[in-house]
N, C-alpha and C positions, 0 to 999 in steps of 0.2 A: 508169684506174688503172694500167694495165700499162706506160706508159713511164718513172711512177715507178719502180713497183717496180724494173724493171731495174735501173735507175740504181743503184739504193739493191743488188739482189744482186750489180754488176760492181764494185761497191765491199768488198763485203762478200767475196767471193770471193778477190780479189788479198789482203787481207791473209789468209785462210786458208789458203791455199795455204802462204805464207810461214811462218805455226803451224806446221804440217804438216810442213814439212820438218824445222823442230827439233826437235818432238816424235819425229818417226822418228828423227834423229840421235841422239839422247836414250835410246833403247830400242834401237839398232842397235849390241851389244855385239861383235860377229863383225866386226875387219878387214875391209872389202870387198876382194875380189881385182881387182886391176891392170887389168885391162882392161874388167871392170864398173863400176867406179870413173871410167873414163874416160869410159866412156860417158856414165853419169849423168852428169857435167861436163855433156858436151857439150849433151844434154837438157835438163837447168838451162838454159843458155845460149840453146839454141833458145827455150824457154818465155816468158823474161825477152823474147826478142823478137817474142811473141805468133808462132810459126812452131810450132804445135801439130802439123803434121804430121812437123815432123821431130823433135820432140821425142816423141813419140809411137813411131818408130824407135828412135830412142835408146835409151829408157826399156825398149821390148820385145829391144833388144841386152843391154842389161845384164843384165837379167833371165833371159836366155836360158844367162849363164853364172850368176849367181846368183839363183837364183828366189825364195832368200829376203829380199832385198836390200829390207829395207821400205821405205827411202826411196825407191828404183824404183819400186814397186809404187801406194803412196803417190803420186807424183807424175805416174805414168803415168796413173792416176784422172785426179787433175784435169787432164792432156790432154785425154784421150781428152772430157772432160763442157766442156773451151772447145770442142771439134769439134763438141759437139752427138753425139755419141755416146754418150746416156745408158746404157742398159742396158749396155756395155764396163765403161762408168766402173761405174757400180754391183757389177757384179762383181769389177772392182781392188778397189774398197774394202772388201769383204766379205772377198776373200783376204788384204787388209792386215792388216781389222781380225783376224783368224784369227790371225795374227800379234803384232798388241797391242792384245788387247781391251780395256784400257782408256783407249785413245788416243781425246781426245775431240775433237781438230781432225780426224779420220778422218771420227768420227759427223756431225760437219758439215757435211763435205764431201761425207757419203753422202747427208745431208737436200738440201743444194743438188741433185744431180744427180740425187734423185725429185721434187724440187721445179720445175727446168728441163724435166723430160719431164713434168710435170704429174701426177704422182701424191702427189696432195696429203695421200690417208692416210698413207703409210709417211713422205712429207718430214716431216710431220706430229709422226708417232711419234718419226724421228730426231733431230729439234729439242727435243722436250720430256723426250728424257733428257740431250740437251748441256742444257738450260735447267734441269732437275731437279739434275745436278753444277752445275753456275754458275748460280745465279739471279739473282747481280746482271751476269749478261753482259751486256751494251745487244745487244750487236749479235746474238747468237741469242734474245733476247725480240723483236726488231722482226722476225727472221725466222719463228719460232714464229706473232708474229701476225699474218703474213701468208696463214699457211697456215690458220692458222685463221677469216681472214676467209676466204678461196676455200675452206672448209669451211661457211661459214653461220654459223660458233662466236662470231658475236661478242660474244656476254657473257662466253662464255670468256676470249676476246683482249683484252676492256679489265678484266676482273677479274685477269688475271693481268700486264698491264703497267701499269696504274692507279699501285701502287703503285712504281716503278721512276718514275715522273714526277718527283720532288723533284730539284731540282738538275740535267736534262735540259730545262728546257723550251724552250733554244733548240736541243736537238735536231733538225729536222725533219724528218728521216729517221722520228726517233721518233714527233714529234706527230701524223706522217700517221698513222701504222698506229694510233696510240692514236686518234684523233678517228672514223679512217673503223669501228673497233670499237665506236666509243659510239654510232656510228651508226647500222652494224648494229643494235646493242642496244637501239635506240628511244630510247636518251638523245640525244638529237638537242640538247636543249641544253646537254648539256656538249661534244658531240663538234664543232657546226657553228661556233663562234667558233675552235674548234683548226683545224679543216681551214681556215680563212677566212685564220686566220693565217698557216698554212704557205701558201696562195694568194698571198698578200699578199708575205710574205717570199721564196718559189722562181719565183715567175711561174709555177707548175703549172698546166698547162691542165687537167690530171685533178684536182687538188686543187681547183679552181673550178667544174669538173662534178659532182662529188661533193656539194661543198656546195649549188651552185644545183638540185640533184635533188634534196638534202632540204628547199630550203625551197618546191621547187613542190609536194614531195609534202604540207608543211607550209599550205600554201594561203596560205602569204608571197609572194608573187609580184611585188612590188616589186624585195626582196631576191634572188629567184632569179633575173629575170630581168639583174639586173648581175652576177651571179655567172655566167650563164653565159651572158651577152654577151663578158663577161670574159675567158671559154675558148674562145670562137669567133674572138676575139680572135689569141689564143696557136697554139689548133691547131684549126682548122674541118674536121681531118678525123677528130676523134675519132667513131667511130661510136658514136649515137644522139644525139649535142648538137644536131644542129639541129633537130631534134621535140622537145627539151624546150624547145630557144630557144623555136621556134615557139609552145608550149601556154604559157611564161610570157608572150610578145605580147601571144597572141589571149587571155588570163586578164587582160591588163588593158585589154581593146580596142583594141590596136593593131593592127587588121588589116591596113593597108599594112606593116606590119614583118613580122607575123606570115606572110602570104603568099609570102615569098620564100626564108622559113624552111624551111617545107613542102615546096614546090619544091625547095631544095638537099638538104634530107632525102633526096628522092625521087631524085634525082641519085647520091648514094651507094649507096640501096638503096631498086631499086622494089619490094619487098616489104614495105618499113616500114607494117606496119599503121595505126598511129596518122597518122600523115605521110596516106597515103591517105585515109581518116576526116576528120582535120579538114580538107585541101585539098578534099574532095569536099563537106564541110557548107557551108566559105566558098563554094564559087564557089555554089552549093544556096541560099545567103542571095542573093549577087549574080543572084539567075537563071540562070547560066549553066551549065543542063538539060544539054548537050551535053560540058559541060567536067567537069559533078563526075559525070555517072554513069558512066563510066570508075570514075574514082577509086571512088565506091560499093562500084561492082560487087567492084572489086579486095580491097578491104578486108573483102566477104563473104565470096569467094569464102580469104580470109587464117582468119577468122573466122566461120562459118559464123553461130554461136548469140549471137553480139555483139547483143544489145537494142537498145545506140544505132546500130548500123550497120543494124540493120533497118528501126531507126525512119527514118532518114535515106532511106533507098532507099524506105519506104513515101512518105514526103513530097515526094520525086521524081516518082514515080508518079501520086502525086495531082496533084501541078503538071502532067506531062507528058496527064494525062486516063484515065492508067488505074487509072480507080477501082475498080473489083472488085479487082484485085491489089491496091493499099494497102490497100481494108479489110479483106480476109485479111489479111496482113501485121499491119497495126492490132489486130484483135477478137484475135488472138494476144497480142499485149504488153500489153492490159488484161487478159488474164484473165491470163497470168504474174504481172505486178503491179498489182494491180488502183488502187492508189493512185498510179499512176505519172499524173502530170496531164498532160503533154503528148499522149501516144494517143490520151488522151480527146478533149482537144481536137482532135487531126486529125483522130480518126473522126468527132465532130461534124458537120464541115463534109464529109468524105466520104461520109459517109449523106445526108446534103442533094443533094450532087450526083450521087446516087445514086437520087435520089426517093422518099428513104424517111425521111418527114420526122418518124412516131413515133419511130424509132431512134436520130434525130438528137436529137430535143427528147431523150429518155431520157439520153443522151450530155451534154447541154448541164447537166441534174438533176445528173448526178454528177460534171462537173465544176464545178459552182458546191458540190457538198458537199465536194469535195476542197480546193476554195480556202477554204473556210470554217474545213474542221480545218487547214490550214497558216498560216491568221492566227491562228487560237484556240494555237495551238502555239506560234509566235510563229518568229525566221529558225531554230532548231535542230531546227524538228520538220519533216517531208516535205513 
C-alpha cells in the first residue's frame, strides 16, 4: 500500500502548498516590509526548486523581521514537513493557523505533516474538519480515507467516500482508497473488482497485493494467485507477497512453484512465521527431516502456542523416532480440540509405535467417529 499512497500525497501536497499561498495572500492585509518581502521571494523560489533547506533560511529570515508575515510562516510549514521535519512544520502551522483560523489549505497541510510523521489520530481529526467544510473536496476525502484506513475505520472510509464515487470512477487515486475501504469493511465484493481495476489500469504492485490477499483470504485462490503473481511481477520486494504468493501455490498444489516462494520470503525475512511453517511442512511431506526441523523449530520458537506448528514438529518427531515427545505434543492438541482429526490420527500410529496398542485402537474409535460426523455434516462441517 505505501508506494501508493506516497505517490497519490506528493501529488496531493504540491497543489496545497500552492492553496496555501493564496489563501495567506488573501488574509495578509498588512504590506510586508521590504526586506521580509524579499526574502520570501527568494524562499518561493528556493521551494519551486525542491532546495527546502534554503528555503527553510529564507522563510525564518523573513520572519525574523516580520513574524507575523502568514505567508512566511505558511510556507516555512510546508519546508520544513518536505525535510521531513514533522513536529517544526506542525508547529508553523499552528502559529499560522493562530493567525487565520479559518484558513483551511493550513488545516491541510497540518493533516499532511501528522499524517507523514505517522500520527494518524490528529492527521485524522485534521482532514475531517477540511472534509467537514468541503465535502465534495476529492482530494481531502481520498486523504481522510487513507487515514482512516491506517486507523482500521474502514466502514467509516468507504461510507464516507461511497458516495463521492458518481462521476469519479476513473479516478484512481480515488478508487484505491474507496476499494481497499470496502475491504477493510468485509465488503470484499464491492471493494476487489475496484482495487483489480485500479491493478489493471496503474500496473500497482500494492493494488494487486491487496486484491490477491483478499481473494486468498476469500479461499479463491485461482484469482489470488494471478493477482499476486501479478505484483511479484511489478515489485518482488514488497514485504510479505512472497508468503501469500507461496500459500496461493501450495492452496492449489503447486508445490514446485510454491517452494521457491517460501525460500524468497525467507530471504527478505527469516523471521516470517508463515514462510517458516509452510517451507518446514513441504520439505516434512518430502522427508527431508533435516531440512524442515530448522524451519519448525523457527516458526515455534516465532509462535510458541501455534496448534499447526506443534502439530508439524510433533510429526517430525514421530518420523525422526522420537515418540514420547510427539505423543505429548499430540495428547495435548486432542484434548485442546478434541475434533481436530489429524492428532488423532498421528497419535494413533504413535501409541502403536509406542507399544501401546489399547491407546492406539481407542485413537483409531475416535477418529473413525470424527470421520463419520465430518461426512454426516457434509464439506461445511469439521
Amino acid at each position: 500500500m505505501g508506494c501508493f499512497i506516497l505517490k497519490v500525497m506528493r501529488t496531493a501536497f504540491a497543489v496545497i502548498v500552492l492553496v496555501g499561498l493564496t489563501a495567506a495572500q488573501a488574509q495578509q492585509a498588512t504590506p510586508p516590509i521590504g526586506g521580509a518581502e524579499e526574502h520570501l521571494r527568494n524562499g518561493v523560489e528556493a521551494q519551486r526548486r525542491g532546495d527546502a533547506t534554503t528555503a527553510i533560511n529564507e522563510y525564518r529570515m523573513a520572519l525574523a523581521i516580520e513574524p507575523k508575515m502568514l505567508e512566511a510562516r505558511a510556507n516555512l510549514g510546508a519546508a520544513l514537513s518536505a525535510a521531513g521535519q514533522f513536529d517544526a512544520a506542525i508547529d508553523e502551522y499552528y502559529q499560522a493557523l493562530a493567525l487565520a483560523p479559518g484558513n483551511i489549505a493550513l488545516k491541510k497541510n497540518l493533516g499532511l505533516a501528522y499524517y507523514k510523521k505517522g500520527d494518524m489520530v490528529h492527521a485524522r481529526a485534521e482532514f475531517g474538519a477540511v472534509n467537514a467544510a468541503r465535502p465534495t473536496d476529492l482530494g481531502t476525502a481520498i486523504l481522510l480515507g487513507y487515514a482512516d484506513i491506517k486507523l482500521e475505520k474502514g466502514s467509516e472510509a468507504a461510507a464516507m467516500l461511497a458516495p463521492l464515487e458518481a462521476g469519479h470512477e476513473s479516478n484512481m487515486d480515488f478508487e484505491y482508497v474507496l476499494a481497499y475501504s470496502l475491504i477493510l469493511a468485509g465488503k470484499q465484493a464491492e471493494g476487489l473488482p475496484r482495487m483489480e481495476k485500479v491493478a489493471l489500469a496503474t500496473h500497482s504492485a500494492d493494488a494487486y497485493y491487496l486484491a490477491g490477499s483478499a481473494r486468498l483470504q476469500r479461499r479463491e485462490f485461482k484469482e489470488a494467485r494471478a493477482d499476486l503473481d501479478a505484483a511479484v511481477e511489478l515489485n518482488p520486494a514488497l514485504p510479505g507477497l512472497w508468503t501469500q504468493a507461496g500459500q496461493a501455490r501450495d492452496a492449489l498444489g503447486d508445490t514446485e512453484a510454491a517452494l521457491p516462494a517460501f525460500e524468497a520470503a525467507l530471504q527478505q525475512d527469516p523471521k516470517d512465521f508463515l514462510a517458516n511453517l509452510y517451507l518446514g511442512t513441504m520439505k516434512l511431506k518430502q522427508r527431508d527431516l533435516d531440512g524442515a526441523r530448522p524451519l519448525l523449530t523457527v516458526a515455534l520458537q516465532l509462535e510458541p502456542t501455534m496448534a499447526e506448528a506443534r502439530f508439524q514438529m510433533a510429526k517430525l518427531n514421530s518420523m525422526a523416532g522420537n515418540n514420547a515427545e510427539a505423543a505429548a505434543t499430540l495428547e495435548d492438541l486432542v484434548k485442546a480440540d478434541p475434533k481436530w482429526l489429524d492428532p488423532h490420527v498421528e497419535l494413533a500410529a504413535v501409541y502403536y509405535k509406542l507399544h501401546r496398542p489399547e491407546d492406539g485402537a481407542r485413537e483409531r474409535e475416535i477418529v473413525e467417529q470424527i470421520e463419520a460426523q465430518q461426512q454426516k455434516e457434509g464439506p461445511q462441517g469439521k
